[in-house]
N, C-alpha and C positions, 0 to 999 in steps of 0.2 A: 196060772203062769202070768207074770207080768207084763202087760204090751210094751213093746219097744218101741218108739217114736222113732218115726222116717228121720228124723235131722240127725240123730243118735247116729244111727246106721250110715248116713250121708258122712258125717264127720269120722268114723269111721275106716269107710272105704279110702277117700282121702289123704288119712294118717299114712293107709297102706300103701298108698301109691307113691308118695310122697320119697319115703322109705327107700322101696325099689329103685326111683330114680336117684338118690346118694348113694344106693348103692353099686352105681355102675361107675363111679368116680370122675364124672364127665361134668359138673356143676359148675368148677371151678375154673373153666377154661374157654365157655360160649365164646363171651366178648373178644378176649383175644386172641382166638383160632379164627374169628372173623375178622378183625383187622390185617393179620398175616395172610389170610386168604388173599384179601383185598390186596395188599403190598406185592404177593407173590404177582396177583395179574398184571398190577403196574409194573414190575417188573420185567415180566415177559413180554408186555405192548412194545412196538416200537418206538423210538422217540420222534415226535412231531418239532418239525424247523421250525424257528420263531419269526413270523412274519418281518418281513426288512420293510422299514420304509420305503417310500418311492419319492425321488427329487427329480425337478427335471434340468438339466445341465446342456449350455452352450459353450462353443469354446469361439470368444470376438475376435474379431481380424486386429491384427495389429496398428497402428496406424501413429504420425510423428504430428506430436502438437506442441507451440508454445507454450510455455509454462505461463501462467493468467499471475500479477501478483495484484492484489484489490488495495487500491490505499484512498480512505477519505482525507480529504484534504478541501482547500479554498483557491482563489485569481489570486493575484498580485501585481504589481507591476512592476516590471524590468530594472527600472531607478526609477527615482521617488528622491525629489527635494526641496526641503522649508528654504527657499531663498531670502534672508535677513537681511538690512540695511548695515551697510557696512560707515554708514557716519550719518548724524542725528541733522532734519533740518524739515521744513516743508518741501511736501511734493512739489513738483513746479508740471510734473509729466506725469500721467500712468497710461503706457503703452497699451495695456493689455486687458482683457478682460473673462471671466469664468469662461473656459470651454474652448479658450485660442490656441492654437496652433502655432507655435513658434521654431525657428533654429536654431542651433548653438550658433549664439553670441546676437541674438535678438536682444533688443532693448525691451528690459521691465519697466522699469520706473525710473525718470530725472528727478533730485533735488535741487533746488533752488542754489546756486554756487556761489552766493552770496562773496566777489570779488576775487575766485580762486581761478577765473580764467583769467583775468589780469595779472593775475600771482604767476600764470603760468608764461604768458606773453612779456612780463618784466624778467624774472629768467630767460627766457629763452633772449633776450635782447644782449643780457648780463654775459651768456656765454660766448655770443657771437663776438664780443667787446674782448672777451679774455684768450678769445681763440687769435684773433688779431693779434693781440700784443703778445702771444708766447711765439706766433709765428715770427714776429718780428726779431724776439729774442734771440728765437735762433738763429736765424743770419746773420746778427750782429756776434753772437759769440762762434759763430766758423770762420768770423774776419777778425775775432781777437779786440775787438772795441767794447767788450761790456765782460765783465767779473762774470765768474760759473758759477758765484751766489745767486746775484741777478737772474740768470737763465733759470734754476732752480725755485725762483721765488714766482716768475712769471708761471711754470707748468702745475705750481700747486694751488695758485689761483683759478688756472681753468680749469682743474679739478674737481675745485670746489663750485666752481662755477656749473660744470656738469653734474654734481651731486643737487645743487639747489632743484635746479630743473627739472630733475627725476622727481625730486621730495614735492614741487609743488603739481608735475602731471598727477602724481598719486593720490596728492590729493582732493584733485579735479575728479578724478577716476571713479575716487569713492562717494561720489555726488549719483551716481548711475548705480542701477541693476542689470545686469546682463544674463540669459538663457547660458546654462551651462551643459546644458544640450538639447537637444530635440525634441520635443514633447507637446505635451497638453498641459493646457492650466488651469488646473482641478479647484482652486480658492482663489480668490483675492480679498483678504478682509482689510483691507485698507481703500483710503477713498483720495481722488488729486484733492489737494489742496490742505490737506489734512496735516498735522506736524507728526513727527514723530523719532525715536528714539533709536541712535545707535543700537543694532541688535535687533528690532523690530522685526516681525515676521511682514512679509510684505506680499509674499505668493507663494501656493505649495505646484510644483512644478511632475508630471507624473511620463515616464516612459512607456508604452502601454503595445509597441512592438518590438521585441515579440512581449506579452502576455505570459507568464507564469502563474504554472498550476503546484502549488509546493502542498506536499505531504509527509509522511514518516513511515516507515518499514521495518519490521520487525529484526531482531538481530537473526532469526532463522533465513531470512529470506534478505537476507544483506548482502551476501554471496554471490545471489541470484540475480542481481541487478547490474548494469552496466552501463557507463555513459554512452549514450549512443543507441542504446535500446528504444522501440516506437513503445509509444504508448497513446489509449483511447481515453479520452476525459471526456467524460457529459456530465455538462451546467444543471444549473437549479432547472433553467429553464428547458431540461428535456434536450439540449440540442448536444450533439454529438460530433467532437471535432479530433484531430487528430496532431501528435507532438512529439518530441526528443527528448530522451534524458538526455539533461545538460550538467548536472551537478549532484554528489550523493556524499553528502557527510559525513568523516570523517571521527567522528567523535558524537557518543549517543548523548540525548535527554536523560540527566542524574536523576529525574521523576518516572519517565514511559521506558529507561532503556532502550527506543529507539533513533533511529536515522533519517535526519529529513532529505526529503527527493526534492529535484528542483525537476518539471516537464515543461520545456519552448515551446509554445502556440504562436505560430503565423498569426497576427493579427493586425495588418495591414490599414482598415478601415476605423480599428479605433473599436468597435462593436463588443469586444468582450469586454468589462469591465474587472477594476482590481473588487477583491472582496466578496465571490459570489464564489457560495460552494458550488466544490466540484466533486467527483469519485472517478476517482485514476486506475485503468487498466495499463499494467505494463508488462508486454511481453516478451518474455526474457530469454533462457534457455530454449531450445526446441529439445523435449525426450520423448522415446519410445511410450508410448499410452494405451489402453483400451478405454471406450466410454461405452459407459454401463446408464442404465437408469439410478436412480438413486434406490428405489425400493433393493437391491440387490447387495447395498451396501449394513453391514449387520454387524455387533457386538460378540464380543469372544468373552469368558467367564471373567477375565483380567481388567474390561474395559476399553477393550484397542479397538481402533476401529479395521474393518477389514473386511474382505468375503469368504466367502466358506466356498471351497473344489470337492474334484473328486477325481482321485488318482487310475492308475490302471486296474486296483484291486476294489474300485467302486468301494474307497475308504473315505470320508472326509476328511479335509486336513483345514486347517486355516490361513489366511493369509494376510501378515496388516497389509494396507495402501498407503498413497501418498496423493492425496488430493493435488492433481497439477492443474485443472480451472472445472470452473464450475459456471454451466451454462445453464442456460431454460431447456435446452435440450436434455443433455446430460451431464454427466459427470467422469470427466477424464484422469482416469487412475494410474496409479505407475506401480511395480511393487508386484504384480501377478507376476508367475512365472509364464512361458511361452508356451508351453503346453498345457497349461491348466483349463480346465473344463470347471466353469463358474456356474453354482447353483443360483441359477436363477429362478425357481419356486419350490419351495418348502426350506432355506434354509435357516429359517429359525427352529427348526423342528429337530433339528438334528444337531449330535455334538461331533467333536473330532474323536477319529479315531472310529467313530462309528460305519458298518455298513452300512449301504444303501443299496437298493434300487435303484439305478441311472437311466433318466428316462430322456431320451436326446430331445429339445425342443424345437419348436417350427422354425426355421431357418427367418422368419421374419419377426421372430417374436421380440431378439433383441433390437432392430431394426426399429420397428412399430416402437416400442418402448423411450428408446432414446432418441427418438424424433426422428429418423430417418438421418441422424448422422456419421452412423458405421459406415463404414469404407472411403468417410472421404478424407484428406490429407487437409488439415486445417493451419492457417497459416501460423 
């Protein structure tokens, strides 16, 4: 009889078993009676809530501030004027010199009058000669001794005789330069004794109280402006003075589209000078405000600026602002509603519309943050 080799037999038993298990028709079903098992238990588990965020939310006191409008601008001076010779000749006089101090109707400069005050003293002699004899005129023609030609012929000689007089004052007159008002005398580029030309610049003359600070304003915040409104200017030099709008025009820049401001500065001593930048605070409107830190202020998917609340149903919502000043402390919004609860940490984390967690914060946290300027009524 033939041995049978153990693997024979191994492969074998195998076949047989093999067999038996297709035959119980269960083959074809492992994988997915185990996935449905697994489905049915997820089924029957409870469902687990999805973690909410947690934000922490203040609600800031209300409080009325000036509206800030920020305008760069430069000095200038009140008037400002090229005083010209008004007829060509040598200096004979120059009154004045860089840096004086004059009044209206202060003497600039005499030219040499070269016979025109004789011109004027021969006139004036002419008229007094003419005035006589029309006097005389007439008394003779209310007693009927002289023709109502004659009477006629003497009144238009001293007419004329008063027209000379005027003609040669005037033109004594134009031998001088006169202050045409009060001021400071910023140039004299002329020297006595010098000649010079009808027209001639002879002095630039400057008004210098009050002091204007002129800049331009947006057509947003055109509205917002009023004659008569204070406003704070600080110089190059750091110093910090205080002014009126006096003037706001009227018609914009066809370049910037905006409006030039005019700000009166007190400047009594002379000390400011025209030409020196300035940055013009002007405080316009007073409205209802809250000041927030700046970190609080956040972007919406659109690009708007604004902060993000959080309603009664701890929903966020969004909110634009309106930037009304902006200080080193904080920044003073308009635009929240009065009851809103403003996220002050985590609001970039969240969108609208989303729950949250509202977590109340430390009653000083807005406080600390904006410098310790909540609750006070700022002017």
């Amino acid at each position: 009889m033939p041995k049978i080799k153990f693997h024979k037999i191994a492969a074998v038993l195998v076949l047989i078993a093999t067999a038996a298990w297709i035959a119980t028709g269960k083959f074809s079903s492992v994988g997915s009676a185990s996935q449905e098992a697994e489905a049915r238990q997820e089924e029957a588990a409870p469902e687990r809530p999805a973690e909410l965020k947690t934000v922490r939310v203040a609600a800031p006191p209300r409080l009325q501030h000036s509206r800030t409008i920020h305008v760069s601008g430069q000095t200038a001076a009140d008037k400002r004027a090229v005083l010209a010779a008004r007829s060509g000749g040598v200096i004979q006089e120059l009154a004045v010199e860089k840096g004086t101090q004059v009044a209206k109707g202060d003497l600039i400069l005499r030219l040499e009058s070269e016979g025109k005050e004789s011109a004027v003293e021969s006139a004036r002699q002419a008229l007094t000669q003419r005035q006589a004899e029309a006097e005389a005129a007439e008394r003779l023609a209310e007693s009927g001794n002289i023709a109502r030609l004659q009477l006629d012929s003497a009144r238009s000689a001293l007419a004329s005789a008063r027209s000379a007089l005027e003609t040669a004052q005037a033109e004594l007159d134009r031998v001088m330069v006169r202050a045409p008002f009060a001021g400071l005398i910023d140039s004299v580029p002329v020297e006595q004794g010098s000649a010079i030309m009808q027209g001639a610049e002879v002095a630039t003359l400057l008004k210098l109280d009050p002091v204007i600070a002129k800049g331009e304003v947006s057509e947003r915040d055109l509205g917002t402006v009023n004659i008569g409104d204070k406003a704070e200017v600080r110089l190059a030099n750091g110093e910090m003075i205080e002014g009126t709008v006096r003037y706001i025009s009227r018609e914009a820049s066809p370049q910037t589209r905006t409006y030039g401001v005019e700000v009166a500065i007190p400047n009594p001593d002379g000390k400011i000078p025209a030409g020196m930048t300035a940055e013009i605070e002007i405080r316009a409107e007073t409205v209802e405000t809250v000041a927030l830190p700046r970190s609080v202020v956040t972007l919406n998917e659109a690009g708007d600026l604004g902060v993000r609340t959080v309603d009664a149903n701890n929903e966020v919502a969004f909110h634009r602002i309106d930037i009304v000043d902006d200080t080193p402390e904080a920044l003073y919004l308009a635009g929240i509603p009065a009851d809103a609860r403003v996220i002050v940490a985590g609001q970039d984390l969240v969108t609208e519309g989303e729950k949250v967690n509202a977590v109340k914060a430390d009653e000083n946290l807005i406080r600390d943050l904006a410098g310790s300027v909540i609750g006070k009524t700022v002017q």
